[in-house]
C-alpha positions as CSV (number, residue, x, y, z in Angstrom):
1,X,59.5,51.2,-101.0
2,X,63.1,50.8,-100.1
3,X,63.4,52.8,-97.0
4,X,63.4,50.5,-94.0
5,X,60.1,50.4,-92.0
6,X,60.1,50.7,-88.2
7,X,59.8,47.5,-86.7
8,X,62.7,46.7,-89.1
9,X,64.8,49.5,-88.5
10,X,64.5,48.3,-84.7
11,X,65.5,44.6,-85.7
12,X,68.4,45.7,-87.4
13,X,69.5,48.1,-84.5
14,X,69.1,45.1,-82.0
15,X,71.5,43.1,-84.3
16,X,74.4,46.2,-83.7
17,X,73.6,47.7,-87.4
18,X,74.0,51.7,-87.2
19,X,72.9,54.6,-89.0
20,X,75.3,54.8,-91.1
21,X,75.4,51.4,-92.2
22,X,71.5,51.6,-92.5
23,X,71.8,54.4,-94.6
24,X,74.1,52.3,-97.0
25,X,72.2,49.3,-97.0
26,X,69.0,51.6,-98.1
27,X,71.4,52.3,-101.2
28,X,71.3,49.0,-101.6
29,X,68.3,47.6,-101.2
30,X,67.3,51.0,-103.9
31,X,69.6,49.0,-106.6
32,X,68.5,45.8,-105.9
33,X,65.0,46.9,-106.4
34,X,65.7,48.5,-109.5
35,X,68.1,45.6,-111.4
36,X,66.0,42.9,-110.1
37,X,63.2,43.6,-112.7
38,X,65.9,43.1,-115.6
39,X,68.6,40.3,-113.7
40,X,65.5,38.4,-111.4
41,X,68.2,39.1,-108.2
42,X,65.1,38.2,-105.7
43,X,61.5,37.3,-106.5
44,X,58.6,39.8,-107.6
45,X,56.8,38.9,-104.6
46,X,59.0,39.4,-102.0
47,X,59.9,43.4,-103.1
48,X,57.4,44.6,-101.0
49,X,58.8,42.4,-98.4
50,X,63.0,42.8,-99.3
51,X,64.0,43.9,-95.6
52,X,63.1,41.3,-93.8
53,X,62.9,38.5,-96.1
54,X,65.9,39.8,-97.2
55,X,67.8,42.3,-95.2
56,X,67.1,41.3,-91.7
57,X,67.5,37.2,-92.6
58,X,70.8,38.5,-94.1
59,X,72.3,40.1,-91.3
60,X,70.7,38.0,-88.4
61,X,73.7,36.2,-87.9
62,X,76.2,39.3,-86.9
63,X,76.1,38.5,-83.3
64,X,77.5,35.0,-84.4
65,X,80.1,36.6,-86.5
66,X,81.2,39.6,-84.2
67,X,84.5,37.1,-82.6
68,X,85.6,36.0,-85.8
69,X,87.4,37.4,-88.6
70,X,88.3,37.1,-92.6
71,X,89.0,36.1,-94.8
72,X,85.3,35.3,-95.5
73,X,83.6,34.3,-98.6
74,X,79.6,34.3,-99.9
75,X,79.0,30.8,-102.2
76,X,76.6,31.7,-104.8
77,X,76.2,35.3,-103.8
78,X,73.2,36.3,-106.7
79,X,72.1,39.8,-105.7
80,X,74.3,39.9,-103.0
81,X,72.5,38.3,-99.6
82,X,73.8,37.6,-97.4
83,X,77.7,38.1,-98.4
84,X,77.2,42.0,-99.5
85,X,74.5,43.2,-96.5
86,X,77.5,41.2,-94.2
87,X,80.4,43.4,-95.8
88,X,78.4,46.3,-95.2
89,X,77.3,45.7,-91.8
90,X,80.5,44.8,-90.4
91,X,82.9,46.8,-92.9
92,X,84.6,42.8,-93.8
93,X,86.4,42.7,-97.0
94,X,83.8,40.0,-98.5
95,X,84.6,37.6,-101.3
96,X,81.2,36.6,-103.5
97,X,81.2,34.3,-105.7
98,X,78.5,34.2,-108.7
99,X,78.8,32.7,-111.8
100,X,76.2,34.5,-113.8
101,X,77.7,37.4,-115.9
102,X,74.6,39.5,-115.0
103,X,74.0,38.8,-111.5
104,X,78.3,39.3,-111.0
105,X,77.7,42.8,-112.7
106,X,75.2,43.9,-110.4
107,X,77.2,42.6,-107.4
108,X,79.9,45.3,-108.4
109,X,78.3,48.1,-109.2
110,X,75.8,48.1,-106.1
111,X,79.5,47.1,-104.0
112,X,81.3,50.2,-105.6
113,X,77.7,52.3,-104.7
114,X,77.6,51.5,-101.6
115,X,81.2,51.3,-100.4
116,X,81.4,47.8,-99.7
117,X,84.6,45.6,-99.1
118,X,83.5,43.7,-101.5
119,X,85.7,41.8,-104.0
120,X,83.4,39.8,-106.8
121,X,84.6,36.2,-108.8
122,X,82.4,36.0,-111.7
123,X,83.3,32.1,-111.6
124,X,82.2,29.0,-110.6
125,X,82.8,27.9,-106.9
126,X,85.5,24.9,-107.6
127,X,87.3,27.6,-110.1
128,X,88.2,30.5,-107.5
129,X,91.6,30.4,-105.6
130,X,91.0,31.6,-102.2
131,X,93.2,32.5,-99.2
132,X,92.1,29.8,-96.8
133,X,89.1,31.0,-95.3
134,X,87.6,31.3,-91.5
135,X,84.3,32.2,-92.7
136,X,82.2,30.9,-95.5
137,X,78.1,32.0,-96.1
138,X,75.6,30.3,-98.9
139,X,72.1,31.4,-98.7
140,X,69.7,28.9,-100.8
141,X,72.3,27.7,-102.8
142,X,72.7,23.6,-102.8
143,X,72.1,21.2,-100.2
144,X,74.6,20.7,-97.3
145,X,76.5,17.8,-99.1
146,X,77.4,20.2,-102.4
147,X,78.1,23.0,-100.1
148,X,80.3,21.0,-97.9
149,X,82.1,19.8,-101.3
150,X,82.8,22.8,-101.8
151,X,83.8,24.8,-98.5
152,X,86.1,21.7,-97.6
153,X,89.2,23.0,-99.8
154,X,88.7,26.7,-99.2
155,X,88.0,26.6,-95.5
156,X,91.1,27.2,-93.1
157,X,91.9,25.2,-90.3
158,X,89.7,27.4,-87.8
159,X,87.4,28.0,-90.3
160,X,83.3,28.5,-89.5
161,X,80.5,27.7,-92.1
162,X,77.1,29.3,-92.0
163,X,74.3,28.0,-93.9
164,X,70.9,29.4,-94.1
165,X,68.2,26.3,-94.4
166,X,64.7,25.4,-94.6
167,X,62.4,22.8,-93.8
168,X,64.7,20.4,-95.3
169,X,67.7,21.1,-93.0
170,X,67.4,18.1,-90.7
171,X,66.8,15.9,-93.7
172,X,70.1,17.6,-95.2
173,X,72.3,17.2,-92.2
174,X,71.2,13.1,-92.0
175,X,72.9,12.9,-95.8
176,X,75.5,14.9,-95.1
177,X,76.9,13.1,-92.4
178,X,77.7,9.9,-94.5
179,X,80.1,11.6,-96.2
180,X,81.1,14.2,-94.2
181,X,82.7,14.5,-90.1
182,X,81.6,18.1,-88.7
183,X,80.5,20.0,-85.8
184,X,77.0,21.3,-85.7
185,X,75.3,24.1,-84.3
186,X,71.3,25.0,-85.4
187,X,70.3,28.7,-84.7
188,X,66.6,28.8,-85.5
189,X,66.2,31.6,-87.9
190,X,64.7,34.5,-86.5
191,X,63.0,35.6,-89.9
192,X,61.4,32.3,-91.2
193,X,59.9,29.5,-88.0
194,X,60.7,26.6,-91.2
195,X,64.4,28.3,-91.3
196,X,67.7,27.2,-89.7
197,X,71.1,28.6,-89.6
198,X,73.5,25.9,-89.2
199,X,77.1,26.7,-88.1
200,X,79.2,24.1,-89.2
201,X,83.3,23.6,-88.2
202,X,85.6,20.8,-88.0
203,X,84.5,19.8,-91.3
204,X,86.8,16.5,-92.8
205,X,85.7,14.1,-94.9
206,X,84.2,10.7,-93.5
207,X,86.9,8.1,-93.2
208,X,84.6,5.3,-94.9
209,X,83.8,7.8,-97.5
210,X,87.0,7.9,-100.3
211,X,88.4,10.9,-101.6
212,X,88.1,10.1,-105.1
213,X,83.8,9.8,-104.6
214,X,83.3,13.3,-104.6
């Protein structure tokens, strides 16, 4: 079940993922598959479905990523997508940030499996000190508000966010930007028609919104 099919193997090649890397992210993918039935790291349904629901959503946004640089960090990492499948693929040191004991364990062992520059906070978001950081990732984590509350103090100068949304993005962005200045770019996801990446920068807080509100 976990080697990649074809047509997926052929996505992932048009995204600059090689053989090697493939071969690494199979080992993986294996692990993922065979925690998940004890730590629930992705849903019983979509196992049959892991590399492109996955995988391939995962690492869709390398081309976006392939002029920037860490530090980068993964908010809310659970089994490791997208922050792990992006340390693989582009050989980043990766921080990934989980809070649950189990889900942090897993993150480590299938980092040390794979060889992944991975290094894992099993901690809450607010709680991790960080180099100031250029890249930040959250995959169904929080809306855009709570993820902006907490990318705002860790993200450098430079810094890009890139949040994987659904349906609700648009809804998101409209409450977001009472509180919150920022420049926006929507990639429509190439794995879900409902799904949007947004790329966020120049994020500062509104000036009618006080500090102390958050």
């Amino acid at each position: 079940m976990f080697h990649v099919k074809p047509g997926e193997e052929e996505a992932l090649t048009r995204l600059g993922v090689s053989r090697e890397t493939l071969a690494r992210l199979e080992k993986y993918v294996a692990l993922t598959l065979e925690w998940s039935r004890a730590v629930a790291l992705i849903s019983r349904r979509d196992e049959p479905f892991i590399w492109q629901r996955h995988v391939v959503d995962s690492l869709q946004i390398l081309p976006l990523l392939r002029d920037l640089a860490p530090p980068a960090a993964d908010f809310g990492s659970g089994g490791g997508f997208p922050g792990l499948a992006l340390a693989l693929a582009l050989d980043w040191p990766f921080h990934l940030i989980e809070a649950n004991a189990r889900k942090a364990a897993f993150l480590v062992e299938a980092a040390a499996a794979t060889g992944a520059r991975a290094i894992v906070h099993r901690a809450r978001i607010e709680s991790v000190t960080l180099p100031p950081l250029r890249v930040i990732t959250a995959r169904g984590l929080a809306t855009l508000d709570t993820l902006l509350g907490h990318a705002a103090p860790k993200l450098a100068p430079d810094g890009t966010c890139f949040f994987y949304k659904g349906r609700n993005a648009e809804s998101e962005l409209t409450a977001a930007r009472h509180r919150w200045q920022m420049d926006v770019v929507r990639h429509q996801s190439r794995t879900d028609p409902s799904g949007t990446i947004l790329q966020i920068s120049g994020v500062a807080r509104a000036r009618s919104f006080p500090c102390h509100g958050a």
